[in-house]
C-alpha positions as CSV (number, residue, x, y, z in Angstrom):
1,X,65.5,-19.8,-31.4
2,X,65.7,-16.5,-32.5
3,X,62.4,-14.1,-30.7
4,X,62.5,-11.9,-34.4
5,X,61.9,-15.1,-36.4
6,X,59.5,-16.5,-34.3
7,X,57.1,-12.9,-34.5
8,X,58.0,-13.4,-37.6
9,X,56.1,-16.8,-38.4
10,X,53.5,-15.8,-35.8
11,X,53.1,-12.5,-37.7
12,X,52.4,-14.3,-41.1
13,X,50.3,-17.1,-39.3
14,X,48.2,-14.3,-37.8
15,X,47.2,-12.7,-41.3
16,X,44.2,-15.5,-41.7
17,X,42.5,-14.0,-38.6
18,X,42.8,-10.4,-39.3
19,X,42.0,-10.6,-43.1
20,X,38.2,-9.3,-42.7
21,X,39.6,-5.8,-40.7
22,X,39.0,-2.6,-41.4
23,X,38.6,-0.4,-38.8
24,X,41.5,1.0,-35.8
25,X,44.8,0.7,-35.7
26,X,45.8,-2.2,-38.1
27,X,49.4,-2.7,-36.3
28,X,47.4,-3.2,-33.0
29,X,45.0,-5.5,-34.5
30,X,47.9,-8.1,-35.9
31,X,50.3,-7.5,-33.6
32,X,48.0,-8.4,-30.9
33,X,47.6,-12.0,-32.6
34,X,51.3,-12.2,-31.9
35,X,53.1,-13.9,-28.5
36,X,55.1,-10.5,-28.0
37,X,52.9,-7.8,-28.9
38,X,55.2,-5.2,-27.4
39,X,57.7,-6.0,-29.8
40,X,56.1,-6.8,-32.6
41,X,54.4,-3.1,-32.4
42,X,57.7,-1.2,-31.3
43,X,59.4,-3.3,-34.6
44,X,56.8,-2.1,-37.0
45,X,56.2,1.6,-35.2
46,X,59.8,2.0,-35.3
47,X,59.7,1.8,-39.2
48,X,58.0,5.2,-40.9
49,X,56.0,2.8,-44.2
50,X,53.9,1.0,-41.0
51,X,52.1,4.3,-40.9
52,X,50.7,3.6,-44.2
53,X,50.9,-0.2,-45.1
54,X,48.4,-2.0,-45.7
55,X,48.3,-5.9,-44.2
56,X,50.7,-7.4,-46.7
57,X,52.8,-4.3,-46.8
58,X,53.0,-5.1,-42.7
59,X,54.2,-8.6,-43.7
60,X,56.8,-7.6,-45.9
61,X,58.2,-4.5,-43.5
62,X,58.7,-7.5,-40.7
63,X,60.1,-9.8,-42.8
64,X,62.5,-6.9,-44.5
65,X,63.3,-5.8,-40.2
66,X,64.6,-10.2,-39.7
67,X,66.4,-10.1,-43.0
68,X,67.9,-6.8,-41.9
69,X,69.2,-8.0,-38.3
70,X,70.1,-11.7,-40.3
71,X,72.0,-9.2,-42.5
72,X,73.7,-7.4,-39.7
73,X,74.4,-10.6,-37.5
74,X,76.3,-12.0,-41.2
75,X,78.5,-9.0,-41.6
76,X,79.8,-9.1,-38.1
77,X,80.2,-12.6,-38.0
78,X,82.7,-12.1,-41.1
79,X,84.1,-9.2,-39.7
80,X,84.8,-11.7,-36.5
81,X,86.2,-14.0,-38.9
82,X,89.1,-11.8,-40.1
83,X,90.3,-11.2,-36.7
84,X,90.4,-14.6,-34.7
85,X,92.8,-17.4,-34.8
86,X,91.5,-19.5,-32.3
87,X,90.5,-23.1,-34.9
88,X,87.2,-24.1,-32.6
89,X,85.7,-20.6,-32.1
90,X,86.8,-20.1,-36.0
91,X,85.2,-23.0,-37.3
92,X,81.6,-22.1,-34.8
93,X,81.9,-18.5,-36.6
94,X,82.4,-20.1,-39.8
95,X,78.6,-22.3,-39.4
96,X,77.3,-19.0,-38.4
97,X,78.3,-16.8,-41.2
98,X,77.1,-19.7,-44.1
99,X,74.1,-20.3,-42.0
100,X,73.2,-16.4,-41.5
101,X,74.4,-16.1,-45.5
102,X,71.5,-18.8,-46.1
103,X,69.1,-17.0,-44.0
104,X,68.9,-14.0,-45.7
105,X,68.1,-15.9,-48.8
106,X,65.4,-17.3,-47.3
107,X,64.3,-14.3,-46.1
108,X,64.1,-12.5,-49.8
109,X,62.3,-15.7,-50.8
110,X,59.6,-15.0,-48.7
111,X,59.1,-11.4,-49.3
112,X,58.7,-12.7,-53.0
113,X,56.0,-14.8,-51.6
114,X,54.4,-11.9,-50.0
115,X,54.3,-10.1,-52.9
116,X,52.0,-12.4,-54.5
117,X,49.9,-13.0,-51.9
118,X,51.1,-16.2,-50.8
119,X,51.3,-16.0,-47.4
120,X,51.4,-19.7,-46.7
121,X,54.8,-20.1,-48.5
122,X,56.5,-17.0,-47.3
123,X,55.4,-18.5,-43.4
124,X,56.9,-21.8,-45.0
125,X,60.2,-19.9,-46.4
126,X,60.6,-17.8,-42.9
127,X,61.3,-21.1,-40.9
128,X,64.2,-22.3,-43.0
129,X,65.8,-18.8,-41.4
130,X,64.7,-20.0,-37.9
131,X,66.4,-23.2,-38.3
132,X,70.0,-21.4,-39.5
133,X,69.9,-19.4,-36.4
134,X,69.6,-22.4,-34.3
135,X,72.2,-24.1,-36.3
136,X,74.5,-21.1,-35.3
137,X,73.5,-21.0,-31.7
138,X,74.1,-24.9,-31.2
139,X,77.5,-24.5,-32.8
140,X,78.7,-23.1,-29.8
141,X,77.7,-26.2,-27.5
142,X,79.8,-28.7,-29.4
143,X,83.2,-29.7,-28.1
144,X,86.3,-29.1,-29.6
145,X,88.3,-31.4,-31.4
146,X,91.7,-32.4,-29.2
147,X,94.9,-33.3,-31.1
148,X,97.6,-35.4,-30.1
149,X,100.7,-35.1,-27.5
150,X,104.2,-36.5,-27.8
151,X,104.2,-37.1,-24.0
152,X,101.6,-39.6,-24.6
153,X,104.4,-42.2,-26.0
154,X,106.3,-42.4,-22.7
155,X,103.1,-41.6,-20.3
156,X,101.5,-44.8,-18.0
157,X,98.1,-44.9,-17.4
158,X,97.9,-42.2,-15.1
159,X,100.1,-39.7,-16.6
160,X,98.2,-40.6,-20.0
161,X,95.2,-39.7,-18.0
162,X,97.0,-36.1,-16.7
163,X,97.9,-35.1,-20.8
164,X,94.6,-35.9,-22.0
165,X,93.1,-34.3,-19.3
166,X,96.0,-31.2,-19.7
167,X,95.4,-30.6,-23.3
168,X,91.6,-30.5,-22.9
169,X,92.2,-27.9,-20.5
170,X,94.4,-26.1,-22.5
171,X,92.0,-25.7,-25.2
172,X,89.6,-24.7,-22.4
173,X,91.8,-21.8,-21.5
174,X,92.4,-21.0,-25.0
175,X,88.8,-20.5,-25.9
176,X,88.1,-18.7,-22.9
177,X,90.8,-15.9,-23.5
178,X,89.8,-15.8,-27.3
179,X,85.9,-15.4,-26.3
180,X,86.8,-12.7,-23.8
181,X,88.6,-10.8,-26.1
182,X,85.9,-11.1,-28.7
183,X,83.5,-9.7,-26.6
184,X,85.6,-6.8,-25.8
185,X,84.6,-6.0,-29.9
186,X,81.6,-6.8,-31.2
187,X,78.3,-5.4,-30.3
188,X,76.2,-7.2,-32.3
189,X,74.0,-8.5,-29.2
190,X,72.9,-12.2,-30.9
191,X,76.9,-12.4,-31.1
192,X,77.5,-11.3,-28.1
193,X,75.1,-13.6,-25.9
194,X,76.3,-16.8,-27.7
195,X,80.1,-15.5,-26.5
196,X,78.8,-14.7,-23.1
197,X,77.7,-18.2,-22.8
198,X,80.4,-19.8,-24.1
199,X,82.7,-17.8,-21.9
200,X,80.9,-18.6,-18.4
201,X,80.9,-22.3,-19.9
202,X,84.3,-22.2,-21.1
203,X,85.3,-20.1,-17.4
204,X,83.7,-23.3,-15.4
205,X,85.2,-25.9,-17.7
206,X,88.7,-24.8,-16.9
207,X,88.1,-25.2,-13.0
208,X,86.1,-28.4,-13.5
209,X,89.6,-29.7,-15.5
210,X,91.7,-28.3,-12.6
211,X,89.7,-30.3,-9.9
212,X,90.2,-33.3,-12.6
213,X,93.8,-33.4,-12.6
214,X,93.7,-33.1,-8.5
215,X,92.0,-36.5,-9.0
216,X,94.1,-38.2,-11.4
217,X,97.6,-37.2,-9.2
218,X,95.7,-39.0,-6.4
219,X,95.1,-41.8,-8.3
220,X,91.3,-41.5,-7.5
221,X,89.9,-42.1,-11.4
222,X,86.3,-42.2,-11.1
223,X,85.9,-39.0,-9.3
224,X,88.8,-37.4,-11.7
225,X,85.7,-39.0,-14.2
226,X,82.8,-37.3,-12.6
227,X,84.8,-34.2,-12.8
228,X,85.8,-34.4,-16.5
229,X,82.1,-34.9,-17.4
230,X,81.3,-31.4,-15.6
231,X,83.4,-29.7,-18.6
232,X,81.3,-31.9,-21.1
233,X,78.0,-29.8,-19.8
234,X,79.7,-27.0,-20.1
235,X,80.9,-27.2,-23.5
């Protein structure tokens, strides 16, 4: 989960406490309701109408900073998108950019309900954002699809076993060159940390495929089993 859209939803939660205040530093006095204070002040300081908003025009200055980085996180991701070829890390881009796209709506939707008051509904529209980050991040875990060899037709068990085994790798090693050379572009940080994972998993899936086929050529299938489920984790 994405720590901006949770300060988020703590932010709005936090307006039922503080709705009575009237004295000090009104940024201090909700952002201290908040799990990361530090943040949530430095977001809001950082932005030059804090200085003179009032509770609700706090609410909609957060909410305007999430759709903002949901904004900037979308445009990369299609920027990504125009550059790769690689089908599994295309298709993981592809859930982000429809699920950022929907997260900015939701995110307008909720300043609306700020603007009238509702500050119930605009917590209720902000989690719909919360969940289209998560359905981006989890994109990144799922394993790739694996096509089909011609070798296969001629292969025994055992050398079945090696090309399934081959090709998984393969991808592997694909994804991992594809994901370094991504991250050698963007700078979009959410980006980047989802690519840094996925390469270190990607990175440690290759080797756990390499021990793998060790196993198979010695005809030793369940630890060539145990090591084919380490890659499994990884992705």
């Amino acid at each position: 989960m994405n720590l901006m859209g949770i300060l988020v939803i703590i932010f709005l939660t936090s307006f039922s406490f503080v709705a009575h205040i009237s004295y000090g530093d009104l940024i201090d006095d909700v952002c201290q309701k908040t799990d990361d204070n530090s943040l949530c002040v430095k977001s809001l300081r950082a932005d030059p109408r804090s200085a003179s908003a009032d509770k609700k025009g706090l609410a909609r200055i957060m909410v305007q900073l999430s759709q903002a980085k949901a904004s900037d996180i979308l445009n990369q991701t299609k920027v990504l998108l125009k550059q790769i070829k690689e089908p599994v890390l295309k298709q993981c881009l592809e859930v982000c950019r429809d699920n950022y796209d929907m997260a900015v709506f939701w995110y307008s939707d909720s300043i609306k309900y700020i603007d009238a008051g509702d500050f119930d509904d605009a917590t209720s529209s902000t989690s719909g954002p919360m969940n289209d980050a998560d359905t981006c991040d989890e994109s990144f875990t799922e394993p790739p699809v694996r096509k089909a060899d011609p070798r296969s037709a001629s292969a025994d068990k055992k050398g079945l076993a090696r090309i399934m085994v081959q090709l998984s790798q393969a991808k592997a090693s694909d994804i991992l060159n594809q994901t370094k050379v991504l991250l050698k572009q963007i700078k979009e940080p959410v980006l980047k940390q989802c690519l840094e994972v996925c390469r270190d998993n990607y990175d440690m899936a290759v080797f756990w495929y390499s021990d793998s086929i060790k196993y198979i050529d010695a005809g030793d299938f369940d630890d060539a089993t145990s090591s084919t489920s380490g890659p499994m984790n990884d992705l």
